[in-house]
C-alpha positions in Angstrom: 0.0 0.0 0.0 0.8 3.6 -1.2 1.8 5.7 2.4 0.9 9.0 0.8 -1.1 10.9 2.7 -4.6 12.2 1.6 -5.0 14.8 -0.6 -5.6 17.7 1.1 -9.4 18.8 0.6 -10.7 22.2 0.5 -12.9 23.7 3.5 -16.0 24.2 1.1 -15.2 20.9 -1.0 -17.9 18.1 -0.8 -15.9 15.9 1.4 -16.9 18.8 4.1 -19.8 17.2 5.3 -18.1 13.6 5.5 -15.2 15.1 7.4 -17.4 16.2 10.1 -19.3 12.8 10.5 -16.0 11.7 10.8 -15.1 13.5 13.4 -18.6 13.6 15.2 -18.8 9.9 14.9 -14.9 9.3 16.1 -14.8 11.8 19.1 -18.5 9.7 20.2 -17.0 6.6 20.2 -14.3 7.6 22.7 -16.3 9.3 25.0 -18.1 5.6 25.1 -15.5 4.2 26.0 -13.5 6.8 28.5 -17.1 6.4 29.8 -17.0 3.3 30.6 -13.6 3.7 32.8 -15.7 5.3 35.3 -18.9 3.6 35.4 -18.1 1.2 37.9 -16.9 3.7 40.5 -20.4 4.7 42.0 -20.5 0.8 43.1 -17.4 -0.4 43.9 -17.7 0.0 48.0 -20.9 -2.0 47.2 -18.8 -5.2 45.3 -18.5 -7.2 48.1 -22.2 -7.4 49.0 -23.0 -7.2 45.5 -20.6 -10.3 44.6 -20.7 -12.1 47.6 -17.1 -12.0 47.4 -14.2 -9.9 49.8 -13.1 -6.3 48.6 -9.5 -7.8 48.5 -11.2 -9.3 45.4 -13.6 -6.9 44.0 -11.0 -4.6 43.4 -9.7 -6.7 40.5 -12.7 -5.2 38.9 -10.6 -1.9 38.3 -7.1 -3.8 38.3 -8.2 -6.1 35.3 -9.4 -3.5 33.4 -6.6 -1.3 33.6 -3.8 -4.8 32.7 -6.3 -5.3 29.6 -6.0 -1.5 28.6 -2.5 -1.7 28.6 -1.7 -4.6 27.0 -4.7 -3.7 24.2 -3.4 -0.6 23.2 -0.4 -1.0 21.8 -1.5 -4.3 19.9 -4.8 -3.0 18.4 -2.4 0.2 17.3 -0.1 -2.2 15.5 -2.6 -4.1 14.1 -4.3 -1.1 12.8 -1.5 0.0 10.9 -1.0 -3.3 9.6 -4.9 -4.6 8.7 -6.7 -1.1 8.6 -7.6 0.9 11.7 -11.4 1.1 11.3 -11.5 -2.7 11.4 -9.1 -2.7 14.8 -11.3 0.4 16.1 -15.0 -1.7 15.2 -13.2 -4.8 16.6 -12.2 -2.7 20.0 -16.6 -1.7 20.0 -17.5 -5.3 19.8 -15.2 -6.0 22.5 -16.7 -3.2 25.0 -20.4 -4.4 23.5 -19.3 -7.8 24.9 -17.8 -7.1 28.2 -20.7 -4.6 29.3 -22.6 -7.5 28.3 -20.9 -10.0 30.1 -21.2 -7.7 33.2 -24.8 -6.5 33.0 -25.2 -10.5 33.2 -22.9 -11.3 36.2 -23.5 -11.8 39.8 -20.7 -13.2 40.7 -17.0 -12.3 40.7 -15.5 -14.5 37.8 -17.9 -13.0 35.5 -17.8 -10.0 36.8 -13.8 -9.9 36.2 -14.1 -11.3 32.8 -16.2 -8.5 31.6 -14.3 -6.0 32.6 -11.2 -7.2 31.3 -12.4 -7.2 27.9 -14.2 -4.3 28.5 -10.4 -3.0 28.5 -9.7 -4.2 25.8 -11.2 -1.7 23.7 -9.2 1.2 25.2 -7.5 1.7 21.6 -10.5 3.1 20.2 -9.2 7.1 21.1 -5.8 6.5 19.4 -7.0 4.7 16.7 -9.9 7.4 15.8 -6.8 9.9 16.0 -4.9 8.0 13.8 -8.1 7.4 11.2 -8.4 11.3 11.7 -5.1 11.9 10.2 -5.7 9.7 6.9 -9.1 11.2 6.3 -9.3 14.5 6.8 -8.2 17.5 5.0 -4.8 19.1 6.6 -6.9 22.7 7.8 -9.2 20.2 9.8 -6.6 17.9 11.0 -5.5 19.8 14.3 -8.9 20.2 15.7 -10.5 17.4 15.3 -7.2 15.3 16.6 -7.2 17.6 19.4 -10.9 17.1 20.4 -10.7 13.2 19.8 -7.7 13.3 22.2 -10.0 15.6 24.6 -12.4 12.3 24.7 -10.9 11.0 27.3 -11.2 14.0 29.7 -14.6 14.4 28.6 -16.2 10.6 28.8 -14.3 10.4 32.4 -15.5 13.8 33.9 -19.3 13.2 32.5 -19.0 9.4 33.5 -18.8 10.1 37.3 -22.4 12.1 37.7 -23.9 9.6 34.8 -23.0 6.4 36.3 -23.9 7.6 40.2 -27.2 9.0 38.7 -27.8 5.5 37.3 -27.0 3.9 40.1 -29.4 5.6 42.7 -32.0 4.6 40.4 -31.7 1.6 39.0 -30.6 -1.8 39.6 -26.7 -1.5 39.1 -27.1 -4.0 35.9 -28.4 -1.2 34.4 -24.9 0.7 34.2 -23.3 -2.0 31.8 -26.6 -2.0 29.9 -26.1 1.4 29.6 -22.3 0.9 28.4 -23.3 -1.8 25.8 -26.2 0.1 24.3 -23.9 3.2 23.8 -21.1 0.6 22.6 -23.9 -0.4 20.1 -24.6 3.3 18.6 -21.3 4.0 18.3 -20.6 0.9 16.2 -23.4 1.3 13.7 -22.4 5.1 13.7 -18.7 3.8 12.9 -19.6 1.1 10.3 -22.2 4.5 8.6 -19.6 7.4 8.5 -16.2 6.1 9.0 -14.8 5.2 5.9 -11.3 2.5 6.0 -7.9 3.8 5.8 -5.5 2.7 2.7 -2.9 3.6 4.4 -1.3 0.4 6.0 2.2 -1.0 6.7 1.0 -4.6 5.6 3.3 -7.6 7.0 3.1 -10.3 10.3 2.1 -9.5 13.6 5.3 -9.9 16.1 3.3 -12.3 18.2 6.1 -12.8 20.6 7.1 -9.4 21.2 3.6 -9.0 21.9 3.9 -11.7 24.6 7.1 -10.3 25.9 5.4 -6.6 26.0 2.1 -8.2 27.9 3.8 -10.1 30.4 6.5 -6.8 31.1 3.5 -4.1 31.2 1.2 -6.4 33.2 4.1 -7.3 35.7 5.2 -3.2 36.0 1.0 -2.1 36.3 0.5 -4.6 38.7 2.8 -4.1 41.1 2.0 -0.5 40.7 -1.4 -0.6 41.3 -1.7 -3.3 43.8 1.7 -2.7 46.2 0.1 -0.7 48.6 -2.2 -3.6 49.2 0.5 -6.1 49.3 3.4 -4.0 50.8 6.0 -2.2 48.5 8.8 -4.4 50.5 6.4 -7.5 50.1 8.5 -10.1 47.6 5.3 -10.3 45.3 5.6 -6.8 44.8 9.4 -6.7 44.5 9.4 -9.6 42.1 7.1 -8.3 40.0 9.1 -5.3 39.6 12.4 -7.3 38.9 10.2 -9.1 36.7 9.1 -6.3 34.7 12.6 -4.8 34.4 14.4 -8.3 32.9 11.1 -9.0 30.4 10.7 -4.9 29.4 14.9 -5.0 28.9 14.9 -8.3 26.9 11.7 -7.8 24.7 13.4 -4.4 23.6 16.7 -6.4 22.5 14.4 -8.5 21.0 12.5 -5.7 19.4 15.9 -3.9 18.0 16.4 -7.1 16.5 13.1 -8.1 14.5 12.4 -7.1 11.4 8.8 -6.3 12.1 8.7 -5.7 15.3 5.2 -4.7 17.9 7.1 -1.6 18.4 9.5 0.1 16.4 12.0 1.3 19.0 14.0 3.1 16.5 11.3 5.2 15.7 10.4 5.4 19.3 14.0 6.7 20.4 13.7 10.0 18.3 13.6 13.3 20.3 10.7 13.8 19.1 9.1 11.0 19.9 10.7 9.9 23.4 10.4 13.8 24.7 6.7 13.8 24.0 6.2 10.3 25.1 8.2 10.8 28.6 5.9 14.3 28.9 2.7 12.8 28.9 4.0 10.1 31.7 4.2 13.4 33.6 0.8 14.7 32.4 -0.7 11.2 32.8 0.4 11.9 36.8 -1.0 15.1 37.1 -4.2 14.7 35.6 -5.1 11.7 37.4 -4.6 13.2 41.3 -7.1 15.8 40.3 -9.6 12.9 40.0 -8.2 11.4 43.2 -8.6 14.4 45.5 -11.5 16.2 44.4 -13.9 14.2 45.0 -12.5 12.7 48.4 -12.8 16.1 49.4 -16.3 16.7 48.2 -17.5 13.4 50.1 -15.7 13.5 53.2 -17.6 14.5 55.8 -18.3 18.3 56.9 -16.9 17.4 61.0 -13.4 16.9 59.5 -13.1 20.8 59.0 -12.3 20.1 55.3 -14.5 18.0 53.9 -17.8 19.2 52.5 -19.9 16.1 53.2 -21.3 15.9 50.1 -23.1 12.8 47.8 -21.3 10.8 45.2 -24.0 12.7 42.5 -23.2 15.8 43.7 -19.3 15.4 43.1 -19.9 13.8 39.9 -22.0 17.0 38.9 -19.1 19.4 40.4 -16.3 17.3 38.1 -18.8 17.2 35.1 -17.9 21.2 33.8 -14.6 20.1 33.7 -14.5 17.6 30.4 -16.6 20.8 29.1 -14.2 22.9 29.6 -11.7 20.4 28.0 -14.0 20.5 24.6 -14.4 23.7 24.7 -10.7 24.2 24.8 -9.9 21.9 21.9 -9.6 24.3 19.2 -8.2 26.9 21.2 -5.1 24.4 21.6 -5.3 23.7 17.5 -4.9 27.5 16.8 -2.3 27.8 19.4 -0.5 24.5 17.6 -0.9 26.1 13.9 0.5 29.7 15.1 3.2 28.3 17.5 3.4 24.7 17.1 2.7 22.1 19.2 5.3 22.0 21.4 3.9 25.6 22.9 0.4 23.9 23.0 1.7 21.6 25.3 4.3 23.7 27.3 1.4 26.2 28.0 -1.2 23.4 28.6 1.5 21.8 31.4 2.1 25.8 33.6 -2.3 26.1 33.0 -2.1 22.2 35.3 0.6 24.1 37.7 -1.6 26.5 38.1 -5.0 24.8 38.7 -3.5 22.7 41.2 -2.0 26.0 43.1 -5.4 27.4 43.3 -6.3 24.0 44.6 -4.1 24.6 47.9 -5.0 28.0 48.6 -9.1 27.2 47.9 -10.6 23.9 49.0 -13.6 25.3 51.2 -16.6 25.7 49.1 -18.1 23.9 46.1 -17.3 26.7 43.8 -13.3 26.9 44.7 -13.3 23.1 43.4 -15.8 23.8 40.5 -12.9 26.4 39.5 -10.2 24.3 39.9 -11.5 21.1 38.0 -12.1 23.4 35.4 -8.8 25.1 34.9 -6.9 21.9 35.5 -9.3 21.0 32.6 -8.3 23.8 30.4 -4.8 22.6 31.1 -5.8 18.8 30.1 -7.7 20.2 27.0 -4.3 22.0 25.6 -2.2 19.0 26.3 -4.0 16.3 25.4 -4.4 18.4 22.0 -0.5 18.8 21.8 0.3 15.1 22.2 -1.4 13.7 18.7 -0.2 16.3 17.1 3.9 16.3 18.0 3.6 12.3 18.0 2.2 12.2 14.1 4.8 15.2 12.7 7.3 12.7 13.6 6.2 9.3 12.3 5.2 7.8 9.2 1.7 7.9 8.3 2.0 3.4 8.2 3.0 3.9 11.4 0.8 6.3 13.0 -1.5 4.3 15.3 0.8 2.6 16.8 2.7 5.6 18.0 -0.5 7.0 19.0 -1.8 4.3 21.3 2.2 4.1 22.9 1.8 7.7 24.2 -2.0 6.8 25.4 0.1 4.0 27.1 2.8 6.7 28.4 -0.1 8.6 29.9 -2.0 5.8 31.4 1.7 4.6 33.3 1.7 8.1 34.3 -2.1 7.6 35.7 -1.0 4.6 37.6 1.3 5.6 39.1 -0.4 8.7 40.3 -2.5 6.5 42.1 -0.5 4.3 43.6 1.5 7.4 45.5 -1.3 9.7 46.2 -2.3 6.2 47.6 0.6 6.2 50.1 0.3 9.8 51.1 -3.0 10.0 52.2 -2.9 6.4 53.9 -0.2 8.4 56.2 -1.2 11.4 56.0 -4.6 10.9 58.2 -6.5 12.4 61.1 -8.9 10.1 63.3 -12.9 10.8 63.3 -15.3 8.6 65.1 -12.3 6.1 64.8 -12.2 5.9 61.4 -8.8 7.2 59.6 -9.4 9.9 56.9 -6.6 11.7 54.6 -5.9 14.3 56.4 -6.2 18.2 55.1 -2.1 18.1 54.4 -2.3 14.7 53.2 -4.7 16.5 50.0 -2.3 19.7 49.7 0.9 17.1 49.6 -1.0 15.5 46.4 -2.0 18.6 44.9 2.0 19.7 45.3 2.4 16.6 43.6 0.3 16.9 41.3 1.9 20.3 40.5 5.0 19.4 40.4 4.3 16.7 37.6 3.0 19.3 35.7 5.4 21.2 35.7 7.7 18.1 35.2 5.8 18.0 31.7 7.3 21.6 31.3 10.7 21.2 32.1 10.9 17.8 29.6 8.8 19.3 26.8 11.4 22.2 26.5 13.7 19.6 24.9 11.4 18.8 22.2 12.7 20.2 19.0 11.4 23.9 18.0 11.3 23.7 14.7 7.3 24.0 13.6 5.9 20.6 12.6 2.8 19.8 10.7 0.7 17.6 12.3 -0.3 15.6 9.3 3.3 15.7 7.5 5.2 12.5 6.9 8.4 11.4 8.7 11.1 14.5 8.4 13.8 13.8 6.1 16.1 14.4 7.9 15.2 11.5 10.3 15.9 9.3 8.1 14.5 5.3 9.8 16.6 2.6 9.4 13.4 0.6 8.8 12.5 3.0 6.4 12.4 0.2 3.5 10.1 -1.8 5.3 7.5 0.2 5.0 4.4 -0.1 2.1 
């Protein structure tokens, strides 16, 4: 296959109309599924009743979704640029159709599990609509709709939290994965409508074992990650997992450097480019995710701490919901700041707005409003990042290999996320004050994350300043003078 890119179409062409399906259709089917992240949150104290089954084991529930995510992502991106990626993308719906309704049927944990594992599964679908974007649409539409599609996740997560908790004060808790399979279903006959197949593919064989050496690496690194503050971070299952992660992560890249079609294309990976970006959106993976870790502790926790603002699970939701707004809204604000300074501004600036949401967040954390404010400037942040990202990643690859540099850096960010979690995990399990004998994370214990959390962003900063300055189109094939030393292997 040719790796040409598109032929640029006019803004009053007939293809107009097609190109904003496209991207109305695309941007849906990644709220769907950043939506379904967060259904499960409203019941997750209530698993163990629900399952009949201890909260030890419940929480694999959110674990086993998370391993699937990452393992998903960077295979259905491979596979996409190999075998087309509105087949991978329709193949990630089915999957989400198929865990929601593997879960809207479970009662106990097994099931339960299952479902959301392959409900993971489809987390590709946001890279792979950004990487459909960037074959499909004409070059003036490119930025802004890659920066909204990129925005999906931000949006589906912050409206996910008052939907699902909405649902479940209503209905029987079935009814949220109902809810997840009958969206899944719209966006799939809405993909298979308006989303027209790629051309644009690398062709050749799927690197089966350095897919098996990348799953088994990832999975061992995420789960000790997200489980060692359960198990101990000195305890040997969490320490061998580690050292696990760090001989099968070191070997499968030797491996990698040394296949001629390899899962990942480290070479390609390695380029400033490329590796800047990639280690920047670790750091705006971190800061992203403590926002969603304190805010709504704080909104819940109740009013006698002297902090808290005793508050329902609804009512939080509702408070976070303006903030995946605000990140739409600021979508094409970060384009036009990418096609007048390039992307690498976008994301520097996006990175000091995060800073700076989180610094309000020390100095107000009394009232509903202050935290309204904040999740929506730390969303404004989100929006101009998470536009920046697509956009640095594809001015640096081939368009062959566009989606599965797209879904690394969603895997960069979701490391990032992780391990957010697992510290701000550790600080406010220390960090605690005692009320009716009950521990709680204590007011310090919040401001301590929120430094964090600032600190990451500015992190982001600090790394993104080494990305190269020269301007970069975000739709234009790899720079000539990058030359690949794969470069032959692709059409």
């Amino acid at each position: 296959m040719s790796d040409a890119l598109p032929s640029p179409v006019s803004p009053g062409g007939p293809a107009a109309p097609r190109s904003n399906a496209v991207v109305a259709v695309l941007a849906f089917a990644g709220i769907v599924v950043s939506l379904m992240q967060t259904l499960v949150i409203p019941i997750v104290p209530e698993l163990p009743k629900l399952l009949d089954a201890p909260a030890s084991d419940t929480a694999w529930a959110v674990t086993a979704t998370l391993l699937a995510a990452a393992v998903a992502t960077p295979v259905m991106g491979r596979l996409g640029d190999m075998f087309g990626k509105r087949r991978m993308l329709l193949v990630s719906v089915v999957l989400l159709v198929a865990g929601s309704v593997v879960c809207a049927l479970s009662d106990s944990l097994a099931p339960m599990i299952a479902g959301r594992a392959v409900q993971g599964l489809a987390a590709a679908v946001v890279p792979l609509g950004i990487s459909i974007m960037r074959d499909e649409l004409p070059t003036e539409r490119l930025a802004g709709a890659t920066a909204l599609m990129s925005a999906s996740l931000g949006v589906g997560g912050a409206l996910g939290l008052p939907t699902a908790a909405l649902i479940a004060d209503h209905y029987d808790w079935h009814a949220l994965f109902w809810s997840s399979a009958g969206m899944g279903v719209v966006a799939l006959a809405l993909v298979l409508l308006f989303v027209p197949e790629s051309q644009v593919r690398s062709g050749g064989r799927f690197d089966v074992l350095g897919g098996v050496g990348m799953a088994v690496g990832l999975v061992s690194l995420l789960l000790a990650i997200s489980k060692g503050a359960d198990w101990g971070w000195t305890d040997g299952t969490t320490l061998g997992l580690f050292a696990a992660a760090v001989v099968v992560l070191l070997t499968w890249g030797f491996f990698e450097l040394r296949t001629t079609e390899p899962l990942v294309d480290l070479r390609t990976t390695a380029r400033r480019q490329v590796l800047v970006t990639n280690l920047a959106s670790i750091a705006i993976g971190f800061s992203m995710f403590a926002m969603s870790l304190v805010l709504p502790q704080l909104l819940q926790l109740p009013a006698q701490t002297g902090y808290g603002l005793g508050k329902s699970l609804l009512t939080a939701g509702l408070v976070m919901a303006p903030s995946g707004l605000v990140m739409m809204a600021f979508a094409p604000v970060s384009a036009a700041v990418s096609r007048a300074k390039g992307p690498k501004v976008t994301l520097m600036i996006g990175a000091l707005i995060v800073a700076c949401g989180y610094g309000l967040n020390i100095v107000l954390m009394s009232e509903v409003w202050h935290l309204v404010l904040v999740s929506c400037v730390i969303g404004a942040g989100i929006g101009f990042t998470y536009g920046a990202m697509p956009a640095l990643i594809m001015g640096a690859v081939n368009p062959s290999e566009t989606a599965a540099a797209n879904s690394l850096n969603t895997l960069m960010r979701s490391i990032g996320t992780s391990a957010a979690s697992a510290l701000a995990g550790v600080v406010l399990s220390h960090l605690t004050i005692d009320l009716g004998g009950y521990a709680l994370p204590s007011r310090n214990g919040f401001k301590v994350v929120m430094a964090l959390g600032a600190g990451a962003a500015l992190l982001a900063f600090a790394v993104a300043s080494f990305i190269p300055g020269r301007p970069v189109a975000v739709d234009a094939p790899m720079p000539a003078t990058e030359p690949s030393a794969d470069a032959s292997k692709v059409g």
